[in-house]
mmJSON file of the N, C-alpha and C atoms, coordinates in Angstrom:
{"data_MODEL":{"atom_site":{
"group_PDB":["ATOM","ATOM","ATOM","ATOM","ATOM","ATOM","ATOM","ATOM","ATOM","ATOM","ATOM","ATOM","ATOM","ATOM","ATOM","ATOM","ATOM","ATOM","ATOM","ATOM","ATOM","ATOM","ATOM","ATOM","ATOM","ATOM","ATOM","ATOM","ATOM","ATOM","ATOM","ATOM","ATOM","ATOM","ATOM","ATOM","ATOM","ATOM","ATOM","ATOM","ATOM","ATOM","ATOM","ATOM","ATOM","ATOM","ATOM","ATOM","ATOM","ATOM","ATOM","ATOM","ATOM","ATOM","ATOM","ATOM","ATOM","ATOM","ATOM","ATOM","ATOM","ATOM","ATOM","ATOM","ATOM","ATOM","ATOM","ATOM","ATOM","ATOM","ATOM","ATOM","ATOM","ATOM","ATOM","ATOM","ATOM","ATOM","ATOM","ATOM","ATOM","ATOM","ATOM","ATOM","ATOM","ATOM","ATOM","ATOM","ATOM","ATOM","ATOM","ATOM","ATOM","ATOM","ATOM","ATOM","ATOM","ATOM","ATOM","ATOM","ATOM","ATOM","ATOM","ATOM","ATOM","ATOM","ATOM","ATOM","ATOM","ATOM","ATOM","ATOM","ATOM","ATOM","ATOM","ATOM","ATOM","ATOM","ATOM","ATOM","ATOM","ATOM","ATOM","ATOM","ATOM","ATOM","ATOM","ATOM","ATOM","ATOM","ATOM","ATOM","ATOM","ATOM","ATOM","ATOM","ATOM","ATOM","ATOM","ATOM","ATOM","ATOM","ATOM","ATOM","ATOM","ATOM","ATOM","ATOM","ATOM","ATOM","ATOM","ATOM","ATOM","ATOM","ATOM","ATOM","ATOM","ATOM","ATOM","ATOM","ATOM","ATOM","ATOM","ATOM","ATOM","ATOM","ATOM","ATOM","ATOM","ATOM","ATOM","ATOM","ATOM","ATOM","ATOM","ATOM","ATOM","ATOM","ATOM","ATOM","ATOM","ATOM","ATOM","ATOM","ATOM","ATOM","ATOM","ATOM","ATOM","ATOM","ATOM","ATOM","ATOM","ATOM","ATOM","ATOM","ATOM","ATOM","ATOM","ATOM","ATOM","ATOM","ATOM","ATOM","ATOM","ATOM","ATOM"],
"id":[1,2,3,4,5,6,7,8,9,10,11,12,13,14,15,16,17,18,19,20,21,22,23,24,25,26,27,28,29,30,31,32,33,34,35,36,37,38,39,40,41,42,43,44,45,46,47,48,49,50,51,52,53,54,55,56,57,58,59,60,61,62,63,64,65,66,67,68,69,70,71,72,73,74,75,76,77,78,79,80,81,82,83,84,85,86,87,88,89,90,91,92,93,94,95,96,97,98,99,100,101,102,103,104,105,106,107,108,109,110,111,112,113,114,115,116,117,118,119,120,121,122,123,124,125,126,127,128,129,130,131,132,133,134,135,136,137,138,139,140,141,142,143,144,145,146,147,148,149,150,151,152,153,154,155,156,157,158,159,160,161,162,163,164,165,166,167,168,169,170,171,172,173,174,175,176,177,178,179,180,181,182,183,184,185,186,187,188,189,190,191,192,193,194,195,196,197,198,199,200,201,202,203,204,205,206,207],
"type_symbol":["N","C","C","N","C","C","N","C","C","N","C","C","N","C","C","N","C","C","N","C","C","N","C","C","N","C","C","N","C","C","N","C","C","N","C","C","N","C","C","N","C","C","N","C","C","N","C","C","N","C","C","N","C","C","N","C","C","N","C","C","N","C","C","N","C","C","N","C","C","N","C","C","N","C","C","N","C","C","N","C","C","N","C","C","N","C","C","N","C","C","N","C","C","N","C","C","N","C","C","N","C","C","N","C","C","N","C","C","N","C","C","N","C","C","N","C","C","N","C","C","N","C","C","N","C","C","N","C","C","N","C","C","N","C","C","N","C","C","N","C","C","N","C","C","N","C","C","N","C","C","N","C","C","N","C","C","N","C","C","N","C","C","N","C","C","N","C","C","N","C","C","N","C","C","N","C","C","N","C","C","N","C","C","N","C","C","N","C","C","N","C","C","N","C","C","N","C","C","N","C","C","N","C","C","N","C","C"],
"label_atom_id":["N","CA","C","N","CA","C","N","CA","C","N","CA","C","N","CA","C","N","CA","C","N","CA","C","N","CA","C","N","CA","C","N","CA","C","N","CA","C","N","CA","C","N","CA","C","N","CA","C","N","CA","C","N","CA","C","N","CA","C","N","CA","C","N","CA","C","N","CA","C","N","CA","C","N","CA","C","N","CA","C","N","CA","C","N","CA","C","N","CA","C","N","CA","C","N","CA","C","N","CA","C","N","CA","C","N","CA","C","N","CA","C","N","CA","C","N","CA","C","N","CA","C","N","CA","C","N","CA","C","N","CA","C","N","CA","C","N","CA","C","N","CA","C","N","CA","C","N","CA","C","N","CA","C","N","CA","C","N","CA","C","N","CA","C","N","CA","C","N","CA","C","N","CA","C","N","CA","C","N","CA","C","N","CA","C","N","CA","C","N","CA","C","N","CA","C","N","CA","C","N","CA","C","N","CA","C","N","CA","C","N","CA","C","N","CA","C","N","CA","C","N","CA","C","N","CA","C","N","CA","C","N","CA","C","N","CA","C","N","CA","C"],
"label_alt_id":[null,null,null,null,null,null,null,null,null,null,null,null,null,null,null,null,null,null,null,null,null,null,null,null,null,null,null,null,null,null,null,null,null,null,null,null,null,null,null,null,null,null,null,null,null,null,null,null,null,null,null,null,null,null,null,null,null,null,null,null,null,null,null,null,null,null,null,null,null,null,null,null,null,null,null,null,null,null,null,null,null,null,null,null,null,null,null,null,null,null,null,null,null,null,null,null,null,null,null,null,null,null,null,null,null,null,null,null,null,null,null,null,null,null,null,null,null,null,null,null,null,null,null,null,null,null,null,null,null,null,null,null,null,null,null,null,null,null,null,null,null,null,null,null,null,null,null,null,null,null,null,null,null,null,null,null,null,null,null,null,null,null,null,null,null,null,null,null,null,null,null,null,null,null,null,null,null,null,null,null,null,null,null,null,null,null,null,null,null,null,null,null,null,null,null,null,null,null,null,null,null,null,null,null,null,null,null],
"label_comp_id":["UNK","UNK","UNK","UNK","UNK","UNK","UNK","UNK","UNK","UNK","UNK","UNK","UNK","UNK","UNK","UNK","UNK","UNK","UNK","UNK","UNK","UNK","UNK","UNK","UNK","UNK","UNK","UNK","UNK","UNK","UNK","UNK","UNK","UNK","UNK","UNK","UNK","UNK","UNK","UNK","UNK","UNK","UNK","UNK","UNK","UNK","UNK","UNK","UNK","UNK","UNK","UNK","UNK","UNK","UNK","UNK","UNK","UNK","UNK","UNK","UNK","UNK","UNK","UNK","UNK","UNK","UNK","UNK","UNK","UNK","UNK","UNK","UNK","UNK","UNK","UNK","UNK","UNK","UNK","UNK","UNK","UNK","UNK","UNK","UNK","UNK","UNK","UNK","UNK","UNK","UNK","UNK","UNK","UNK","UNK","UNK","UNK","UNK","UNK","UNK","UNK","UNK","UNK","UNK","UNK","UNK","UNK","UNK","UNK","UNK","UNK","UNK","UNK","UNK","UNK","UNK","UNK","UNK","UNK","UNK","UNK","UNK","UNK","UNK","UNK","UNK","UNK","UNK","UNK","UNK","UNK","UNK","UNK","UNK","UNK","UNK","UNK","UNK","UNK","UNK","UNK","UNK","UNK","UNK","UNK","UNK","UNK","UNK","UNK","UNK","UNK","UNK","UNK","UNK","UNK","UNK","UNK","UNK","UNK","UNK","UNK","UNK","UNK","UNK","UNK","UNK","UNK","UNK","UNK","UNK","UNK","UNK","UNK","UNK","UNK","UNK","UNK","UNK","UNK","UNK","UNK","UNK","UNK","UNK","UNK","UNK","UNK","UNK","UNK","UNK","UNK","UNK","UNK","UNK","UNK","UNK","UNK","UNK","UNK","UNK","UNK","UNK","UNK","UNK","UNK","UNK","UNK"],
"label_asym_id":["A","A","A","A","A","A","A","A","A","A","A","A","A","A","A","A","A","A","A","A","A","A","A","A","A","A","A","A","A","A","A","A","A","A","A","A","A","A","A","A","A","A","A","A","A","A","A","A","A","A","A","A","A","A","A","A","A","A","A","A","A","A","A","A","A","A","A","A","A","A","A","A","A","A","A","A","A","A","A","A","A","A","A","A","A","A","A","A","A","A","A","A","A","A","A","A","A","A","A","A","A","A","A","A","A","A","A","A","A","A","A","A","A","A","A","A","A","A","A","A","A","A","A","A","A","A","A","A","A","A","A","A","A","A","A","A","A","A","A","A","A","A","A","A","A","A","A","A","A","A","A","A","A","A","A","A","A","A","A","A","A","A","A","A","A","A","A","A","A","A","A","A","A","A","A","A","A","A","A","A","A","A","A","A","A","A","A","A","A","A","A","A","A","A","A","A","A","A","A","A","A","A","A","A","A","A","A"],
"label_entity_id":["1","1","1","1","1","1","1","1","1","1","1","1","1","1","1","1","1","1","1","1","1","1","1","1","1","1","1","1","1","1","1","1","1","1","1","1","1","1","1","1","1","1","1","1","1","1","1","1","1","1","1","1","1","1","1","1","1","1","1","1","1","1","1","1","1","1","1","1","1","1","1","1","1","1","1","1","1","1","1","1","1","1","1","1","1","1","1","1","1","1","1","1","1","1","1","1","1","1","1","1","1","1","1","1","1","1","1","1","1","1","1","1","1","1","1","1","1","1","1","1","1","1","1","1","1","1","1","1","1","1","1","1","1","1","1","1","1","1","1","1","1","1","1","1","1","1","1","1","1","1","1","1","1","1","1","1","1","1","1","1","1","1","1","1","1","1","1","1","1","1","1","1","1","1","1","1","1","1","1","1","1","1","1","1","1","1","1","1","1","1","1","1","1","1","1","1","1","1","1","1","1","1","1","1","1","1","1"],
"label_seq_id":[1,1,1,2,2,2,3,3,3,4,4,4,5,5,5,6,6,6,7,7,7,8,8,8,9,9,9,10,10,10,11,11,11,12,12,12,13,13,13,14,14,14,15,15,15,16,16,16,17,17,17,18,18,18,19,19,19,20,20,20,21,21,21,22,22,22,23,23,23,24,24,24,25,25,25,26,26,26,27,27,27,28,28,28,29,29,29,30,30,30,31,31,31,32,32,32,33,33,33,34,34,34,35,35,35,36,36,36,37,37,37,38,38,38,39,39,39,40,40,40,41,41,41,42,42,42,43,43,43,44,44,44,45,45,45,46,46,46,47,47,47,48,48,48,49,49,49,50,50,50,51,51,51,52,52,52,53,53,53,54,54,54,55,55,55,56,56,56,57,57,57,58,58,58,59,59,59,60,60,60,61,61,61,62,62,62,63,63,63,64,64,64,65,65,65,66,66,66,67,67,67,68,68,68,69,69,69],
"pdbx_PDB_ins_code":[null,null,null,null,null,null,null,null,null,null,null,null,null,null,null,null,null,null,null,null,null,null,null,null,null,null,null,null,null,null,null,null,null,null,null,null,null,null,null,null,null,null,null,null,null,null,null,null,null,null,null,null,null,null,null,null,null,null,null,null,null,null,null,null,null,null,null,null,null,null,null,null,null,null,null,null,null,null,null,null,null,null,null,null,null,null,null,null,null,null,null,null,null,null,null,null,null,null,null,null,null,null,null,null,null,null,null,null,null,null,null,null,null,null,null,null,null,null,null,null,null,null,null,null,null,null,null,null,null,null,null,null,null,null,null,null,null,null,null,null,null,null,null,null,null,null,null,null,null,null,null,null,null,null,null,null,null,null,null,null,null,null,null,null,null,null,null,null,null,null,null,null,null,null,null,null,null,null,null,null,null,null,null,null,null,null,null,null,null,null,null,null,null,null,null,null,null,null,null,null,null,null,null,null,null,null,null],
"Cartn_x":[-25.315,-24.845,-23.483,-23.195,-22.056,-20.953,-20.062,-19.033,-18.517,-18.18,-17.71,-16.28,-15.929,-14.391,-14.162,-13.144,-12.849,-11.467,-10.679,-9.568,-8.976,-7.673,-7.275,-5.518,-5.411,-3.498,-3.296,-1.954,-1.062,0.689,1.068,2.281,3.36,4.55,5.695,6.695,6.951,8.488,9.694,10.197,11.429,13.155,13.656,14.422,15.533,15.882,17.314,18.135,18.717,20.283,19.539,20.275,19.911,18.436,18.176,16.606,15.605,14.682,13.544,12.478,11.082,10.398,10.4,9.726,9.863,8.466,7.426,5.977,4.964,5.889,5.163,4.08,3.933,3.133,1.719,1.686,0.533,-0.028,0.697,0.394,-0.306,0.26,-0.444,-1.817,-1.711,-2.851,-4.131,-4.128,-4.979,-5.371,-4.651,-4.696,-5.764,-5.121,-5.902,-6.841,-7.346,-8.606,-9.771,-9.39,-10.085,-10.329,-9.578,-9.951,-10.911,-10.996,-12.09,-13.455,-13.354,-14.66,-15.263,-14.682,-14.645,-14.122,-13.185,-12.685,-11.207,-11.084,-9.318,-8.777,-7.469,-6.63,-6.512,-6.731,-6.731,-5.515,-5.09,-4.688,-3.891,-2.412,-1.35,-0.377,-0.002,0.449,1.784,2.415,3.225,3.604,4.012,4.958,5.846,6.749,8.199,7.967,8.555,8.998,10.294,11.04,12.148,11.228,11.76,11.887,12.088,12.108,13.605,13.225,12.628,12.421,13.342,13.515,14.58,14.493,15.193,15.267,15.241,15.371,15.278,14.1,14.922,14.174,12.927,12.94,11.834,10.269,9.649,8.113,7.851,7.19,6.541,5.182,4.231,3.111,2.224,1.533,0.864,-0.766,-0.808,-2.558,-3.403,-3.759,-4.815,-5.966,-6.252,-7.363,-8.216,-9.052,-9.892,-10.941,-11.351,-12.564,-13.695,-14.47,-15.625,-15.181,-15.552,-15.673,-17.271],
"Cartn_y":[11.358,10.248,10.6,10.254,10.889,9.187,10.16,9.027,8.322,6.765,6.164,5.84,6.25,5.839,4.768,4.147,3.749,3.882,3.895,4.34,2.713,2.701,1.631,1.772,1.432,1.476,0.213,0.151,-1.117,-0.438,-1.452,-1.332,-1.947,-1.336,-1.732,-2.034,-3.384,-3.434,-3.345,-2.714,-2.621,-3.51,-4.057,-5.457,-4.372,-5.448,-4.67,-4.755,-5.295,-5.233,-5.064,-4.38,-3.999,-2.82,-2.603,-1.952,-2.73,-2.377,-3.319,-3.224,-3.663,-3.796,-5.35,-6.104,-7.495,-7.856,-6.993,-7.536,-6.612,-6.548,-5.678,-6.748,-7.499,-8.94,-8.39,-8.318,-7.655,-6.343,-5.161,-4.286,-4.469,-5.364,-5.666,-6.709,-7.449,-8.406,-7.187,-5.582,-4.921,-4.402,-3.884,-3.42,-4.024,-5.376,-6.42,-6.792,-6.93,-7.18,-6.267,-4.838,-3.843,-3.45,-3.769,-4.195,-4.689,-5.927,-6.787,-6.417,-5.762,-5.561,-4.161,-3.628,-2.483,-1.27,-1.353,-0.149,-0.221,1.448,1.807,2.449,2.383,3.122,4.714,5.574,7.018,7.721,7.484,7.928,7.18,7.332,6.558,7.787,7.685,8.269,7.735,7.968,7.515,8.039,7.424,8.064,7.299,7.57,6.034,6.921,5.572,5.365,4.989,5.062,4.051,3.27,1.764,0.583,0.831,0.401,0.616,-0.877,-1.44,-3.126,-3.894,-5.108,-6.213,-6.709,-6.835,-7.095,-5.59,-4.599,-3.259,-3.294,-2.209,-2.1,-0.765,-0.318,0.742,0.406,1.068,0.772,2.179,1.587,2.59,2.634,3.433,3.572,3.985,3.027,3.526,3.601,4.999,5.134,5.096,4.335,4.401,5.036,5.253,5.701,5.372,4.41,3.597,4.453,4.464,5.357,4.334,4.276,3.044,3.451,2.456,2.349,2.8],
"Cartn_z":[-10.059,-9.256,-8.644,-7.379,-6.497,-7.162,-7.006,-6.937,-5.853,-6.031,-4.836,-4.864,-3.391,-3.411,-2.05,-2.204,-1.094,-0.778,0.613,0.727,1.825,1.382,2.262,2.484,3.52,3.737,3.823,3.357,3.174,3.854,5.013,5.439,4.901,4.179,3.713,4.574,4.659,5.587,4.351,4.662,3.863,4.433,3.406,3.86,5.126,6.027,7.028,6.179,5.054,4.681,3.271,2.427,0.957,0.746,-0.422,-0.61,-1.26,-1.142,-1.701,-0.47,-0.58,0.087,0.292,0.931,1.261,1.132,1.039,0.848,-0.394,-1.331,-2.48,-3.312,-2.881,-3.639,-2.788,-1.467,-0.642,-1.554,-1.368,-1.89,-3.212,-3.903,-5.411,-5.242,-3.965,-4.003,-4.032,-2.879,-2.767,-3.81,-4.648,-6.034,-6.948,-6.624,-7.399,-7.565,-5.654,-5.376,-5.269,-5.345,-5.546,-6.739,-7.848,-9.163,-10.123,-9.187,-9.33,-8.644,-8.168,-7.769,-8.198,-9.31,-10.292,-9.429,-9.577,-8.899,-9.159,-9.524,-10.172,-9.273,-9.22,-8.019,-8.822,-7.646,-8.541,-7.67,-6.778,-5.86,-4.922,-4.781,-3.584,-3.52,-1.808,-1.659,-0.253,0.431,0.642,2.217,3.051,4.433,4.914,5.483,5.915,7.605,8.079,9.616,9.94,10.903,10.914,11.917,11.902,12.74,13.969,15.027,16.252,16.713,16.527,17.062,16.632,17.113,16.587,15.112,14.1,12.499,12.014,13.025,11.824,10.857,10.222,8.735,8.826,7.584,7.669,7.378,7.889,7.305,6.266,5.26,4.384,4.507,4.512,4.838,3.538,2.639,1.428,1.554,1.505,1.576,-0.244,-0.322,-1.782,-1.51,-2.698,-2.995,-4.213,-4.275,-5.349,-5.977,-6.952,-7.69,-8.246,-7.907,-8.889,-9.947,-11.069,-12.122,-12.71],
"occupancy":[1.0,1.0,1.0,1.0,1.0,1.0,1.0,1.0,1.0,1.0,1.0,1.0,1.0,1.0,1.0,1.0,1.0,1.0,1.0,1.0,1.0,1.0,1.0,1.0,1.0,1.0,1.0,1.0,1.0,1.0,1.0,1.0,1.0,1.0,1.0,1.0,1.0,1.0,1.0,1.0,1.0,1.0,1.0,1.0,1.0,1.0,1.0,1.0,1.0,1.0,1.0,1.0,1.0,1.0,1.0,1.0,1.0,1.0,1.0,1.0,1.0,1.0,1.0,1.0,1.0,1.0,1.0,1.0,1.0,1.0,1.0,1.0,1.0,1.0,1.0,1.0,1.0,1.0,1.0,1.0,1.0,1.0,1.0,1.0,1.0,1.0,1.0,1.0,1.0,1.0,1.0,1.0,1.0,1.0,1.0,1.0,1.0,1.0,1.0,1.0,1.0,1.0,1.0,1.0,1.0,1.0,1.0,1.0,1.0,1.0,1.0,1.0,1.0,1.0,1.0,1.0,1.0,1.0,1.0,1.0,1.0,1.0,1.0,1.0,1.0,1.0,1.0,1.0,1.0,1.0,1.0,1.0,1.0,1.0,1.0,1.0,1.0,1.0,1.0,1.0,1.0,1.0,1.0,1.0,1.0,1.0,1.0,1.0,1.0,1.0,1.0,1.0,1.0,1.0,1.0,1.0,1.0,1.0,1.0,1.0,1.0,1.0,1.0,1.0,1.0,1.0,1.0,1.0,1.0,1.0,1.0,1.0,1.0,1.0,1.0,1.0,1.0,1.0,1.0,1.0,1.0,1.0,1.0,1.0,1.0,1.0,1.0,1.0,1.0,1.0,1.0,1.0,1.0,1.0,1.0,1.0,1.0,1.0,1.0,1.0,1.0,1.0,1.0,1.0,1.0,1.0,1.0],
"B_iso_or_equiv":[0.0,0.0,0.0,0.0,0.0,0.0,0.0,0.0,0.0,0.0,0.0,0.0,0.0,0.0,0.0,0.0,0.0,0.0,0.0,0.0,0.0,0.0,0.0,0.0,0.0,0.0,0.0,0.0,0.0,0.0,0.0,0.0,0.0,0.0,0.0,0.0,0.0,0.0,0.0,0.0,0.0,0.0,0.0,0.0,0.0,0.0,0.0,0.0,0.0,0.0,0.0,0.0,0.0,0.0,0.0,0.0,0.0,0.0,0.0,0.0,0.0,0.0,0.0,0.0,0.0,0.0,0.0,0.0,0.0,0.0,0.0,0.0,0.0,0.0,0.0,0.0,0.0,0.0,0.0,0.0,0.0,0.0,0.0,0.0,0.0,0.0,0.0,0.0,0.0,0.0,0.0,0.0,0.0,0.0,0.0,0.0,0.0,0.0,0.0,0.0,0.0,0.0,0.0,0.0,0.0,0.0,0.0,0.0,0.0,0.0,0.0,0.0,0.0,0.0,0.0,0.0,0.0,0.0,0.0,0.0,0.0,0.0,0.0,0.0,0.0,0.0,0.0,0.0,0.0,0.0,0.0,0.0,0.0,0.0,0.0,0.0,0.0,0.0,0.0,0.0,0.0,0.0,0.0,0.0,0.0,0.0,0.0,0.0,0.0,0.0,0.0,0.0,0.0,0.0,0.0,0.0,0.0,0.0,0.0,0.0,0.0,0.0,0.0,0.0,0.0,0.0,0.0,0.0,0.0,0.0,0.0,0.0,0.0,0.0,0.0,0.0,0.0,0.0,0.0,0.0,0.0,0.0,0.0,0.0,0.0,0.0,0.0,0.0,0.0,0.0,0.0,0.0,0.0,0.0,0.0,0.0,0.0,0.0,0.0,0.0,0.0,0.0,0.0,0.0,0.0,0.0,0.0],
"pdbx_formal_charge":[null,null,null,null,null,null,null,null,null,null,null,null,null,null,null,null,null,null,null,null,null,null,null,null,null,null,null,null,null,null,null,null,null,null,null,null,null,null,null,null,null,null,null,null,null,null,null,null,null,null,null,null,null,null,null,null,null,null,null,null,null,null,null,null,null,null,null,null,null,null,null,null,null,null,null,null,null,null,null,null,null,null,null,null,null,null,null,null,null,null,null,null,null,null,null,null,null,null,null,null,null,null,null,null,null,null,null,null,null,null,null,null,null,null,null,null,null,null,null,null,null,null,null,null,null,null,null,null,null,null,null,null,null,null,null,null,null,null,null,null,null,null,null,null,null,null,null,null,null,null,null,null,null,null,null,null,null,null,null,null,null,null,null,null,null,null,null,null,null,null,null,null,null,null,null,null,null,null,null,null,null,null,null,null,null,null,null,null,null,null,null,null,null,null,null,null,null,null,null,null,null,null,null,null,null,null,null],
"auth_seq_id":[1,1,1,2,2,2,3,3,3,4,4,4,5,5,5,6,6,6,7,7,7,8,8,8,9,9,9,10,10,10,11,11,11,12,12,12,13,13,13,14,14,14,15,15,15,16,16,16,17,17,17,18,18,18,19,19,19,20,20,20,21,21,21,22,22,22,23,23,23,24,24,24,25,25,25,26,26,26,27,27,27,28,28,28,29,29,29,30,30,30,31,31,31,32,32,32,33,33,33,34,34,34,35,35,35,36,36,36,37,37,37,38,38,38,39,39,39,40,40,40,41,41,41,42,42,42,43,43,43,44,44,44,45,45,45,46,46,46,47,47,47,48,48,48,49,49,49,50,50,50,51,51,51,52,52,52,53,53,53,54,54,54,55,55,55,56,56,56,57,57,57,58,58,58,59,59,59,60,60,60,61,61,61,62,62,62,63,63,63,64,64,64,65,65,65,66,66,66,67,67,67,68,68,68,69,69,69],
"auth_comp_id":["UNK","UNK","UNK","UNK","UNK","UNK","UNK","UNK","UNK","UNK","UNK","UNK","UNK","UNK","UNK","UNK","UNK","UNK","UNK","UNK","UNK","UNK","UNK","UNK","UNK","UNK","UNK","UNK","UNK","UNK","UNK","UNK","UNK","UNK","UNK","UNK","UNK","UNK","UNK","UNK","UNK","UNK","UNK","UNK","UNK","UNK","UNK","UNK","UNK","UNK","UNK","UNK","UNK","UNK","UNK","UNK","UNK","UNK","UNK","UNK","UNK","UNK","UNK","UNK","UNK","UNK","UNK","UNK","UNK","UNK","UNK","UNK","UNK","UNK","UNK","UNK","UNK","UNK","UNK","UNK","UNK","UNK","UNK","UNK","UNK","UNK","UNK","UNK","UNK","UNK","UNK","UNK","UNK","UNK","UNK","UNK","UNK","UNK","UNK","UNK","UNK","UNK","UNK","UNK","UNK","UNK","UNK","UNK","UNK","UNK","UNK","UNK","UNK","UNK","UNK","UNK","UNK","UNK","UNK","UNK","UNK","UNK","UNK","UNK","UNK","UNK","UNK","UNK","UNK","UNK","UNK","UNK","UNK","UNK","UNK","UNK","UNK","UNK","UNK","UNK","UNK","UNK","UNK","UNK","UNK","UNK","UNK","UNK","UNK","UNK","UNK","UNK","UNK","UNK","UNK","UNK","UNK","UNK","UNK","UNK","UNK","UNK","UNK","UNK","UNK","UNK","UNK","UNK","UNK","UNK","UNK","UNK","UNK","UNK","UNK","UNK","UNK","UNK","UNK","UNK","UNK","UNK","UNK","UNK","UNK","UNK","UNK","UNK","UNK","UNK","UNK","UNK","UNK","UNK","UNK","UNK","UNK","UNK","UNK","UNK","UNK","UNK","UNK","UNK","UNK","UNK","UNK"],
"auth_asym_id":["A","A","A","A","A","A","A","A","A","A","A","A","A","A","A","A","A","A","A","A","A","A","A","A","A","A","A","A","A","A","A","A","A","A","A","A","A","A","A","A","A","A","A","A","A","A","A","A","A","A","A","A","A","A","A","A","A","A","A","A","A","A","A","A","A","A","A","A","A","A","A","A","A","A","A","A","A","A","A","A","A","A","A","A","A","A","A","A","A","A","A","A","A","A","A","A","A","A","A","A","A","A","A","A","A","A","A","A","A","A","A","A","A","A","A","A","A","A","A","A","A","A","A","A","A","A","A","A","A","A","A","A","A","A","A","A","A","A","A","A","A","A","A","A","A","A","A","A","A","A","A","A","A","A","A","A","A","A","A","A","A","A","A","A","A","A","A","A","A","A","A","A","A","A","A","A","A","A","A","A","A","A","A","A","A","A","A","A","A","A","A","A","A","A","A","A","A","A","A","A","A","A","A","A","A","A","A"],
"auth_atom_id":["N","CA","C","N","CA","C","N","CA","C","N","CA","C","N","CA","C","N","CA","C","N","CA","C","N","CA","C","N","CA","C","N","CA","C","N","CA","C","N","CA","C","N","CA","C","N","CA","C","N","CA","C","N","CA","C","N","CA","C","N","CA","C","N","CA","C","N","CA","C","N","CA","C","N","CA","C","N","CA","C","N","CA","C","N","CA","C","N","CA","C","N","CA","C","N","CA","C","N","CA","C","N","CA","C","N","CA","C","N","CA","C","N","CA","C","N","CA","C","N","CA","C","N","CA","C","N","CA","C","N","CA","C","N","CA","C","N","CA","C","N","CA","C","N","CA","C","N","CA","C","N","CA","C","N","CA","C","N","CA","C","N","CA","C","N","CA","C","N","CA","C","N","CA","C","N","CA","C","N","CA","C","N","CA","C","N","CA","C","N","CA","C","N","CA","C","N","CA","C","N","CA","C","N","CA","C","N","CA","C","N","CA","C","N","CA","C","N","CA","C","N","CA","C","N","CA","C","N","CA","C","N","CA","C","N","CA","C","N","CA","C"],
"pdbx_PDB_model_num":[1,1,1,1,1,1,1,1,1,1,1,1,1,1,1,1,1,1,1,1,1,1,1,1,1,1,1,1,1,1,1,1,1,1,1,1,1,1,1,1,1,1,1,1,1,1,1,1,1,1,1,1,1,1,1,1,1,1,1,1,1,1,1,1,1,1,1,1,1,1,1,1,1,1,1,1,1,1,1,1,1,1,1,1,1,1,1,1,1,1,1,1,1,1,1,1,1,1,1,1,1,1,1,1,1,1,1,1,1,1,1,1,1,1,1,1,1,1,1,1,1,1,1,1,1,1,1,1,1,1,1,1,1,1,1,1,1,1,1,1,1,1,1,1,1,1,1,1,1,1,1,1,1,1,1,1,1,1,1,1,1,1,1,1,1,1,1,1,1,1,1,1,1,1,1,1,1,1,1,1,1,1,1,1,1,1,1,1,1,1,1,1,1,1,1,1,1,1,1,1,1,1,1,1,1,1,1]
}}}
């Protein structure tokens, strides 16, 4: 039996003044919800951008990678 994966990105805005991301609750909802439907994260990996639009701030770019259970 082949294994199933599925792969999904989630965009990080990261705050203009201080560090932190501002939407890590998202990132965890995917986690979550891919969870539930039997499937483990095997795999994240990561890329940043700068901003140049109005409010600043960086984007982080997280690619997963889910494994059935």
């Amino acid at each position: 039996m082949m294994p199933e994966y599925v792969v999904l990105q989630v965009t990080l805005k990261e705050k203009f003044i201080g560090t932190g991301s501002k939407n890590l609750s998202e990132l965890e909802r995917v986690i979550n919800e891919q969870a539930a439907k039997g499937y483990r994260l095997h795999t994240i990996s990561t890329a940043s951008a700068q901003s140049s639009g109005f409010g600043g701030g960086d984007r982080i770019q997280a690619t997963m990678v889910f494994e059935k259970l």
